[in-house]
N, C-alpha and C positions, 0 to 999 in steps of 0.2 A: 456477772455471769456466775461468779463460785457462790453468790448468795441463792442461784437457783437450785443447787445442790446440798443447802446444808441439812435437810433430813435424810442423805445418803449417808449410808455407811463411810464409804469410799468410793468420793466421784472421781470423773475421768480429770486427767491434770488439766490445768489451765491453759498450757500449751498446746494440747489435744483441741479443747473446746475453741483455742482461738484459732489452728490450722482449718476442724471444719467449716467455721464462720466464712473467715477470710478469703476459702476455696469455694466457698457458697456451697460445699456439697451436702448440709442440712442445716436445721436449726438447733434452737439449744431445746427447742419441745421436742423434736425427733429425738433427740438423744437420752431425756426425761422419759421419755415412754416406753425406752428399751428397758428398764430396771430389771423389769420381774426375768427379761433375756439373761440379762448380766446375771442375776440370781443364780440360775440354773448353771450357767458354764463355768461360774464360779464354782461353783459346789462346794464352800467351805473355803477356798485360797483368797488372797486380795484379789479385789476388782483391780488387775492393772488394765495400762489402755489399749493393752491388745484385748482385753477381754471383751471390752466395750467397742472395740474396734469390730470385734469379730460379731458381738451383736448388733450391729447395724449392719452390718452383712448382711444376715440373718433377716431383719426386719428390711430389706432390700431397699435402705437407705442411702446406702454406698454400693459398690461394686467390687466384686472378689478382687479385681486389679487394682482401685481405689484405694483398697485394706491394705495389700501389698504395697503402695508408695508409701502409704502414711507411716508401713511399720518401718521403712525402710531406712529413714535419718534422711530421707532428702521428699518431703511432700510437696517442695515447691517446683519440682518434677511435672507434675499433674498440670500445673498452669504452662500452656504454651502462650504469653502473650496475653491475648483475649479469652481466649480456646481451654476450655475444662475439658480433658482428656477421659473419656468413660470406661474405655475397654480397648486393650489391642486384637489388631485385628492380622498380625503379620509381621514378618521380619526376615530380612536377611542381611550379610554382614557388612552394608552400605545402608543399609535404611532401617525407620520401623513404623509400622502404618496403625492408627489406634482410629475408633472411633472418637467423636471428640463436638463439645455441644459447642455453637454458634452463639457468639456474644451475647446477651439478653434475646433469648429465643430460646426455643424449647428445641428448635432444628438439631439435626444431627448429619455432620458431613465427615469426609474422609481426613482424616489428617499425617502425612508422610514425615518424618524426619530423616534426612538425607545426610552422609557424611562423601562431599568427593574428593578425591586422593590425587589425579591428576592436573586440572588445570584451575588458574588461579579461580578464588571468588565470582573478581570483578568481571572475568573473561564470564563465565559460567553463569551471572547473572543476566547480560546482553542477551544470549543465547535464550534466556528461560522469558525473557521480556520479551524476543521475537516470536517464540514460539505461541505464548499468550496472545500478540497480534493476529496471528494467523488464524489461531482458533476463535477467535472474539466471533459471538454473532453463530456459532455452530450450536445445532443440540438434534440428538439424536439419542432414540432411545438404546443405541448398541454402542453407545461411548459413553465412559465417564472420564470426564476431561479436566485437566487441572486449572481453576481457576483464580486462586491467586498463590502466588509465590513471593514468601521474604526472607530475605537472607538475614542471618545470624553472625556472629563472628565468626565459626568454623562449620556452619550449618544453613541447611538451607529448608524450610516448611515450605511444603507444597499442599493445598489445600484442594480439594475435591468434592464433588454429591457424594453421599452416603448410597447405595444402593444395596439394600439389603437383599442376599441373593449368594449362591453355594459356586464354588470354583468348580469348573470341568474336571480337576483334578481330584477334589475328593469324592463328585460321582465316579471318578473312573472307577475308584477304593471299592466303593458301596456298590457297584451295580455291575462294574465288568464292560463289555461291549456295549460299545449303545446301537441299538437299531439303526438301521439304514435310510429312513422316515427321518426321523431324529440329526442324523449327520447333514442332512441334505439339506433341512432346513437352517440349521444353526451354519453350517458354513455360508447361505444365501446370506443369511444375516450380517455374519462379518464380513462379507464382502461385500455387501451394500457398506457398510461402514466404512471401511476400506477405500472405497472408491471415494466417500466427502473428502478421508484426510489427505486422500491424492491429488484433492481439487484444491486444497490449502497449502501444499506442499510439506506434508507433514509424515514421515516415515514412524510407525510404529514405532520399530526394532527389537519389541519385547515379545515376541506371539508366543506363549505359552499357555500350555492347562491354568497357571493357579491364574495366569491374567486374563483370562476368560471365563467371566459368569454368567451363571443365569439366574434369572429373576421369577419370581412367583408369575408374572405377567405375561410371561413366556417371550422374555426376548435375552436375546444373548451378549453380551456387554466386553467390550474390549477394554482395559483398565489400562488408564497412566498413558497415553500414546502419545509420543514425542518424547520421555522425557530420559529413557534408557540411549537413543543419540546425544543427548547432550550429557550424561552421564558418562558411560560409559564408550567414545567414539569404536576404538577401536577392541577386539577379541583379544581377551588377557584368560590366561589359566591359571587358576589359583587351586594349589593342592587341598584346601579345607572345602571348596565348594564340590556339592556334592553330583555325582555324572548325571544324571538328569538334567542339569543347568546347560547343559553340551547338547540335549537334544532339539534338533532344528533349527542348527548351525550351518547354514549357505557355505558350500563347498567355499568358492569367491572368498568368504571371510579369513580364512583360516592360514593365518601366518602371511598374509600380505598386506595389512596395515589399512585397509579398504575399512569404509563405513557401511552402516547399514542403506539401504533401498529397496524402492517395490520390489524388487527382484529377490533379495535377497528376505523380506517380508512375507513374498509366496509361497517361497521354500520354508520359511517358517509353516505358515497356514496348512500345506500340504501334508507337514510331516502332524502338524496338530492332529487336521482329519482323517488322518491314514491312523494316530493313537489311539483314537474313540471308536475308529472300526473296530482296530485289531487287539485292542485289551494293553495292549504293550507298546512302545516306540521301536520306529524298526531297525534301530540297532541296541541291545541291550546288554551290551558289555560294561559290566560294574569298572573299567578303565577308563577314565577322561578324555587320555592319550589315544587311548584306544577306540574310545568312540569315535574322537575329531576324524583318527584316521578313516574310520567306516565313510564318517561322511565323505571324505577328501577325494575315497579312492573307491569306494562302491557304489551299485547304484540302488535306490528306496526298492525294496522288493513291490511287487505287484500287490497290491491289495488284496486281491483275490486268492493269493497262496493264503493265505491268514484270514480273510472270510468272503467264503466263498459265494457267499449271497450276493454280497456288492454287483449292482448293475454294472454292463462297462460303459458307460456313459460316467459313471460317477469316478469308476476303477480309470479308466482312460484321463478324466481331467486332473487325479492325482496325481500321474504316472507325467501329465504337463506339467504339475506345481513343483514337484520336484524333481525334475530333472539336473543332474550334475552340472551342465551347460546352461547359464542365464540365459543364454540368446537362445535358447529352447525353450522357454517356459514363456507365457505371453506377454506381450509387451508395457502392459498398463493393466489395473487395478479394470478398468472397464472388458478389459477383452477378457480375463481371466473371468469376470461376472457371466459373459454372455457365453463361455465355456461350460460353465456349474450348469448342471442336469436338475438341480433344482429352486426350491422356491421357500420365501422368507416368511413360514407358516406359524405366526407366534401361538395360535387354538392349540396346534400339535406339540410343544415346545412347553406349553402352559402345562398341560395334561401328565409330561412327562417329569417336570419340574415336582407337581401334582404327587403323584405316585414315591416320591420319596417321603411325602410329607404324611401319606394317611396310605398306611402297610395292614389295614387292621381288616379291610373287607373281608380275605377270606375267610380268615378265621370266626367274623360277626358272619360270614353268610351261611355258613354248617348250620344244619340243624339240629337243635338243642336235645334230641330226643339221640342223636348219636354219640353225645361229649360221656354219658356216663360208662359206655361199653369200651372207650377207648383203650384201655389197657388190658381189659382180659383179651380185647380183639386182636391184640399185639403178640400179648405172650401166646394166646392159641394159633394165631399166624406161624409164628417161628417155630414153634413146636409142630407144625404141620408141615413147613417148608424144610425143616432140618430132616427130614427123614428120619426120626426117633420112633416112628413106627413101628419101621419094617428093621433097627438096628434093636431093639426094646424086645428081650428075646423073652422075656415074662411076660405072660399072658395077661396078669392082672395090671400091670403097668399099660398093658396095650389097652384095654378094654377102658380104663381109667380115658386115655387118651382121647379115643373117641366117643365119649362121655363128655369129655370138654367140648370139643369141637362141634357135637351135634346142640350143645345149648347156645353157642353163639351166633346171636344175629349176624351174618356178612354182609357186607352192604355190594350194589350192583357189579364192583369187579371183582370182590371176590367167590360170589357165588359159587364158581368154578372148584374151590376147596372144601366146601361144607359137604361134608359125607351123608348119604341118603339117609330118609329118618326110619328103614328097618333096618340099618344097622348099628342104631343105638343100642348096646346092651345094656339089660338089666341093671340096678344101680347094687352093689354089691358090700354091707356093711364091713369093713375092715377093721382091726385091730390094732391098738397103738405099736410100732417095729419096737424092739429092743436094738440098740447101737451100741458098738464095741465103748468102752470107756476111754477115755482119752490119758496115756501113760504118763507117769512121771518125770518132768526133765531131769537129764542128766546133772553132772559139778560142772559144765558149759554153760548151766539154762538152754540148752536143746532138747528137745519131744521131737523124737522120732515116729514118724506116723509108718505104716505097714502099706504096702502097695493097694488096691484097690481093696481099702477096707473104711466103710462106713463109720466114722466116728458121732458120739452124743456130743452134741452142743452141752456147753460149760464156764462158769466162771474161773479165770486163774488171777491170781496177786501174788505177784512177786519181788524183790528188791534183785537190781539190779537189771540186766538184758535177758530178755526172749526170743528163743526160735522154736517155730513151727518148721518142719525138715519133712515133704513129703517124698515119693520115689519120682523123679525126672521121666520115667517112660510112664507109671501107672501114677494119676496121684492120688490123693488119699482125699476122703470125702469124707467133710465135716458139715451134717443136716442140722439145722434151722428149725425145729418143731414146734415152739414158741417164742421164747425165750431168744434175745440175744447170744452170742460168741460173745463172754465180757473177758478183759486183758486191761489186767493195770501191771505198767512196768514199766522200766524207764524206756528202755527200744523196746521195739516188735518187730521180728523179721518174720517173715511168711515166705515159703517158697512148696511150688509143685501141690497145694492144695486147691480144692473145689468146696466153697462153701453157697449150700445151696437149701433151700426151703419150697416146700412143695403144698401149697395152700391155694383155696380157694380165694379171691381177693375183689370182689366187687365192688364197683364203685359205690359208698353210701355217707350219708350224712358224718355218720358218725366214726366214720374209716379215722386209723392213727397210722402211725410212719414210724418203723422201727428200722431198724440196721441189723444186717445179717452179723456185720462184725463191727463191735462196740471197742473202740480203745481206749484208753488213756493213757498218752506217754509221751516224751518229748519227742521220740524219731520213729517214723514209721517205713517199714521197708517190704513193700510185696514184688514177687517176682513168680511167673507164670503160675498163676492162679486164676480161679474162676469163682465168679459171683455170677449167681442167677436167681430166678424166683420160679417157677413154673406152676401153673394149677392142675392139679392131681384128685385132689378128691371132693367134691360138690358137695358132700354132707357136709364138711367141716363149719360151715359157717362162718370163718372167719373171716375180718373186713380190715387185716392188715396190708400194706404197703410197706417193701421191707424197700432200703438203699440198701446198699454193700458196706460203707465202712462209716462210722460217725466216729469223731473224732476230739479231743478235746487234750489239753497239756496235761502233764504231771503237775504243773508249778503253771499257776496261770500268770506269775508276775516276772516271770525268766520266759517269755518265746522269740526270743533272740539265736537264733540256731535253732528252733525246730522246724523239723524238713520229713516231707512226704513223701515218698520214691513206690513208682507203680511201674513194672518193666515188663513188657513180655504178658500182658495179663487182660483176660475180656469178662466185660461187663454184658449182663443182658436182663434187666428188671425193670418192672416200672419205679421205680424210689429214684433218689436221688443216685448219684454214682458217690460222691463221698459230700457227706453233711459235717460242715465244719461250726462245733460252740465256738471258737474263736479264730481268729487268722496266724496261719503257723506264717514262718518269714518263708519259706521255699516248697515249692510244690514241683515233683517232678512227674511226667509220664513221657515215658518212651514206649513205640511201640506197641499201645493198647489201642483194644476196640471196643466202643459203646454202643448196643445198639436198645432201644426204645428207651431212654433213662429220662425220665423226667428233667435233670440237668449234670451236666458232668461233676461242678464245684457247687454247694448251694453254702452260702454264709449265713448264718444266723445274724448277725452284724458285719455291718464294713470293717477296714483296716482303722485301728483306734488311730488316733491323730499324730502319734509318732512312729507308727510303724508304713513301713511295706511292703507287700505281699506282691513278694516274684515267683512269675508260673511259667517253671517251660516247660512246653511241648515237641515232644518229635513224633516223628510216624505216625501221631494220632488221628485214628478215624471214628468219626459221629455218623453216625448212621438213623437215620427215622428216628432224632432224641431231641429231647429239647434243649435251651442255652447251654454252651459255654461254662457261662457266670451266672449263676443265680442269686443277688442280694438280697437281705429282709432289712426292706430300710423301716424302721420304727420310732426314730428322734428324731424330731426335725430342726432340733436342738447340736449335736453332734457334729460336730467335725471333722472327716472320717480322713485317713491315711489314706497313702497312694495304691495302685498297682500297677507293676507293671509285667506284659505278658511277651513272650517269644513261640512263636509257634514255626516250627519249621517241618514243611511235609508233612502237611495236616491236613485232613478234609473234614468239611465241617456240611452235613448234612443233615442240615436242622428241618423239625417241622414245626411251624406255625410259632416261631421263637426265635428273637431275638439272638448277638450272637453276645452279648451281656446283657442282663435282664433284671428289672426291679420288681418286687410285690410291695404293697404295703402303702406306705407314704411315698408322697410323689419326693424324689431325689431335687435338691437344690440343681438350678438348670445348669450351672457353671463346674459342677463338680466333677463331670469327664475330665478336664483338663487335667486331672490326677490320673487320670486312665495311659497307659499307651500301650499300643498293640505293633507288633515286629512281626511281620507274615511270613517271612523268607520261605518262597516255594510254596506257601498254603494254599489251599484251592478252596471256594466255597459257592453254593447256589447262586445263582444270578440274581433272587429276589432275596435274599437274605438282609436282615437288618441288622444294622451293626449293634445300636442302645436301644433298648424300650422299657415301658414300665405298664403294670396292670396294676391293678390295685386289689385286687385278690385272684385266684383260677379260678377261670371261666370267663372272668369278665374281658373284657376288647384290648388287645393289645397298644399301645402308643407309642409313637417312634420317639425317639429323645434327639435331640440336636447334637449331632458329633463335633461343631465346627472345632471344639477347643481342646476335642481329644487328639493326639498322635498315633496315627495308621499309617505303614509304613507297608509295602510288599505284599498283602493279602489280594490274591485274584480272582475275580468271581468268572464263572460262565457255569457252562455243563458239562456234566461227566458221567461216565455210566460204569458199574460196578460191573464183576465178572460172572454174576447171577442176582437170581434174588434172594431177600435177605433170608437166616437160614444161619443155623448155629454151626456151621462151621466157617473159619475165619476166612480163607481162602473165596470164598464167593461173597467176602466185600474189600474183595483187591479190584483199587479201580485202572481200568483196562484201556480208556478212553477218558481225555479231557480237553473240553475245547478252550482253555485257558494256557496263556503263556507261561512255559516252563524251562529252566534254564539245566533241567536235568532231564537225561533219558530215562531214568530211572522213575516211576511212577510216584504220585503222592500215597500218603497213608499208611496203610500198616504193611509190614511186611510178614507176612500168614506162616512161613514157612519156621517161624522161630517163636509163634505161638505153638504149645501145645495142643496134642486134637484129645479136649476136653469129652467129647459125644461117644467117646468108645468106653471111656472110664464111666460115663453115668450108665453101662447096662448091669454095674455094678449094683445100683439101687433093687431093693427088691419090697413087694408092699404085701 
């Protein structure tokens, strides 16, 4: 084998080349083909065999999990027995479940590795050999059932069908409430299933979301049934397992040594379909202790306080499944069926499975004639709904205004705004304004700006730190007229300013993207300011697209400590909200509001392969903008670093965008699992998509597969703002949400400690 290598520079070691073989997971000509791979990620250092490792990756010879055993000192890991392990597929701190190929076959089945704690082997094998009998001879397509099981020296493989298909659980993540159509039949489903194992004698014991899938074909699947009773008999609390494991815990169970049974199975089921109604489990005390208790000593609330749609035929047979009293709930797996109000409709179920997979219609169904007006449509919107009018106490400002608004097309609902066309005035040539100079900083590095006084856009370079210091009641107004705000300095602090540009911006071929405020510097710090774009005057011509803030380090090979901090501060342009050359390690916004921004973060490149880019969020509200995360992925070479995000009390109010989002090259499929999102309290649209990718703007959105990303707390439904949108902040405080909230206190921003920016802009004069 090392004689197939000897025109390499540096081939992969011999140990490397004889682990592949031996794991069968390529040849030595897959590995010969990757060179020109190796070449490039090399770029100059030795070929070691992570290099190699990593290009076959790449060349999707191996598997990102694959790559991970082999770098890991134990590749004989991967081999279960017979069983070449592909991918995991799950884990908790008794098990871990991988996909995994079938001995000479190309097959793909489940494969579980089990560790149990309580009772010996040999007892535990009896018990898995009986349960095998009972199921011998069963198939159904709402079971996947364990069909063989061998014991190990301290471990036990349980082997399964592979059924490719998404846990109820992370649709809960991605979509919020599921309809009522939808519940009706996926419960019919599992309780047909329900009913075979009852005829085998065979107690689930596990009914939960993540062990509940569904399948492209539209049927609903129970995972693993029997195999949590002979695991685990009896309810143990463990302070590492997370309160969720505690939901739909049969009163009966808890602290009296009882096993599981149908009974205590339905209360499972019930509390399942009562989650998927209502967005949430119905007790959601982040306490374990506390939950148990809920269960022990309260009773499931009514469905219908939580969604009120629910038939009571549907609400009523919940209200049977979980009843605190077993001998209240029905007696058998059959009478609970002939209960259910509905029917096991996999057409409906398919459709709906459907709908996660292809998010792109409505944006493919707009017509092509309205994509280029989208952003003057916007900013003339808010400029029409903010009442800058009738506050715009210059006549030429006014006049200007509706000059805008009479050239825009509105389409059927807005018509209502488009002002008559004899009150378009005259077009009226203006003169370039002269703006106050921007002063010198102090022996601080602080430029004090003057209360509502219009400053000229400027370059400054300085060593050392910077502050922009405007007035807290009045702020000070730094205009945009071509040219960038450029700031080289090691910090930048910004407080109490408005920087804002007032241009014409049509959509056209040859349109560019600038940034009202250009940094360079390792920290950057704004606090109630305002970034906007507005269009002003028609004759200009100009067919820029500004974002707010582009960003880039002092030291691009020190971004170890640089951090972003946006507080108290709204955004309203069609550009980006902050375009980042590279990925700082911390990004913070508290308390900001976005509304039409093309995407909140847009990266030029991902996180290089040693870094990670943590983003938190509070109080953050998106309003009619597009993603999140905007990436530009352009190597598909590259192996990009992680990120990880915290959003708490956010509302994400996207349109037609994803809520991370790729252009360019299509992203390797397994590279989410560097992603995780932390929602705590976050609210977001019900159709909202978590990952997608386009391949340039305009073109059809694609959904990306989350399975390997972590989403943790993000809750979808609907919510309604306290107006329509409209430049002051206060009318996108949202007032109403039909999502689960653990605070009285509302998501998103809180308006009241933003500055009211629209009094200071009567400052502008043209």
């Amino acid at each position: 084998m090392e004689k197939d290598f000897v025109t390499l520079l540096e081939p992969p070691s011999p140990e490397l080349l004889h682990r592949l073989t031996k794991l069968k997971l390529c040849t030595t000509t897959d590995v010969r083909r990757c060179r020109r791979r190796v070449r490039k990620l090399a770029r100059g250092i030795p070929a070691f065999d992570s290099v190699w490792i990593d290009a076959l990756v790449q060349a999707q010879k191996i598997t990102p999990f694959q790559a991970r055993v082999l770098e890991s000192g134990h590749p004989e890991h991967l081999a279960v027995g017979p069983y070449l392990l592909i991918s995991e597929l799950g884990h908790s701190p008794q098990s871990q479940t991988y996909i995994a190929r079938v001995p000479d076959s190309t097959e793909q089945c489940a494969l579980k590795i089990t560790t149990p704690q309580l009772e010996q082997p040999q007892q535990l094998q009896k018990h898995f050999q009986s349960l095998l009998q009972r199921l011998q001879g069963l198939h159904h397509p709402s079971l996947v059932l364990p069909r063989v099981i061998k014991q190990l020296p301290t471990q036990f493989v349980i082997i399964s069908h592979y059924l490719p298909s998404i846990p109820v659980s992370e649709l809960l993540i991605r979509r919020g409430r599921f309809p009522v159509p939808v519940v009706l039949a996926l419960g019919a489903q599992l309780l047909e299933a329900l009913v075979l194992l009852e005829q085998r004698k065979v107690v689930h014991g596990d009914i939960r979301p993540w062990n509940v899938r569904l399948a492209a074909k539209g049927n609903a699947a129970l995972v693993d049934p029997g195999l949590a009773p002979i695991l685990s008999p009896e309810l143990t609390i463990h302070a590492a397992l997370p309160p969720r494991c505690y939901d739909g815990i049969a009163p009966e169970l808890i602290g009296t040594g009882r096993h599981p049974n149908t009974q205590s199975d339905l209360y499972a089921l019930g509390c399942l379909l009562w989650e998927l109604l209502a967005g949430r489990p119905p007790f959601t005390t982040g306490d374990p202790l506390a939950k148990l208790a809920c269960h022990q000593t309260k009773s499931v609330p009514d469905i219908r306080s939580w969604a009120p749609e629910t038939p009571a035929g549907l609400a009523e047979a919940l209200i049977r499944f979980t009843a605190a009293d077993p001998r209240q709930r029905p007696g058998d797996m059959q009478a609970a069926q002939k209960l259910w109000p509905g029917t096991a409709s996999r057409n409906l179920l398919a459709r709906f499975h459907d709908s996660f997979q292809h998010q792109t219609s409505r944006v493919e169904s707009e017509p092509k004639s309205e994509k280029p007006g989208r952003l003057p449509l916007i900013a003339a919107l808010i400029f029409v709904l903010s009442g800058l009018s009738y506050t715009l106490l210059d006549e030429g400002a006014r006049n200007q205004l509706l000059e805008i608004t009479s050239k825009v097309s509105f389409n059927q609902t807005d018509k209502k705004l488009s002002p008559p066309p004899d009150t378009q005035p005259p077009k009226v040539k203006t003169e370039k304004t002269v703006h106050t100079l921007l002063p010198a900083p102090d022996g601080q590095g602080v430029i004090r700006l003057e209360a509502n006084t219009v400053y000229e856009s400027t370059r400054i370079t300085t060593v050392g730190p910077l502050t922009l210091q405007g007035d807290p009641a009045h702020p000070a107004i730094i205009e945009i007229e071509a040219d960038s705000f450029h700031v080289v300095a090691e910090q930048l602090t910004v407080e109490n300013v408005i920087f804002i540009n007032r241009t014409s911006s049509p959509q056209t071929a040859g349109q560019t993207i600038q940034a009202l405020l250009n940094v360079t510097a390792q920290n950057v710090k704004i606090n109630s300011c305002y970034f906007t774009q507005l269009e002003s005057n028609a004759e200009a011509g100009s067919n820029q697209i500004y974002s707010a803030l582009y960003w880039k380090p002092l030291d691009p090979q020190h971004r170890n400590g640089t951090n972003l901090t946006f507080q108290n501060t709204f955004f309203a342009l069609p550009g980006h909200v902050v375009h980042l050359s590279q990925s700082p390690q911390n990004i913070l916004l508290n308390n900001c509001l976005n509304l039409t921004s093309r995407s909140l973060l847009y990266l030029e490149h991902p996180p290089e392969i040693d870094q990670q880019l943590n983003l938190n969020l509070q109080h953050l509200t998106m309003r009619e903008s597009g993603p999140l995360l905007m990436l530009n992925w352009s190597d598909q070479i590259q192996i990009p670093g992680a990120i990880q995000m915290v959003a708490r009390d956010c509302v994400f109010g996207l349109v037609h965008s994803a809520l991370i989002q790729f252009q360019g090259l299509k992203p390797p499929e397994n590279w989410l699992a560097s992603v995780g999102l932390l929602g705590e309290g976050s609210v977001a649209s019900s159709d909202i998509l978590i990952a997608g990718w386009q391949e340039s703007p305009g073109t059809s959105l694609e959904e990306l597969s989350t399975d390997k990303m972590m989403i943790e707390g993000l809750s979808t439904g609907k919510f309604r703002y306290a107006a329509e949108i409209s430049l002051h902040p206060a009318d996108s405080l949202v007032t109403e949400a039909q999502v689960p909230r653990k605070s009285a206190q509302p998501p998103g921003i809180q308006p009241e400690l933003i500055p009211d920016f629209v009094a200071s802009l009567k400052t502008l004069k043209k």
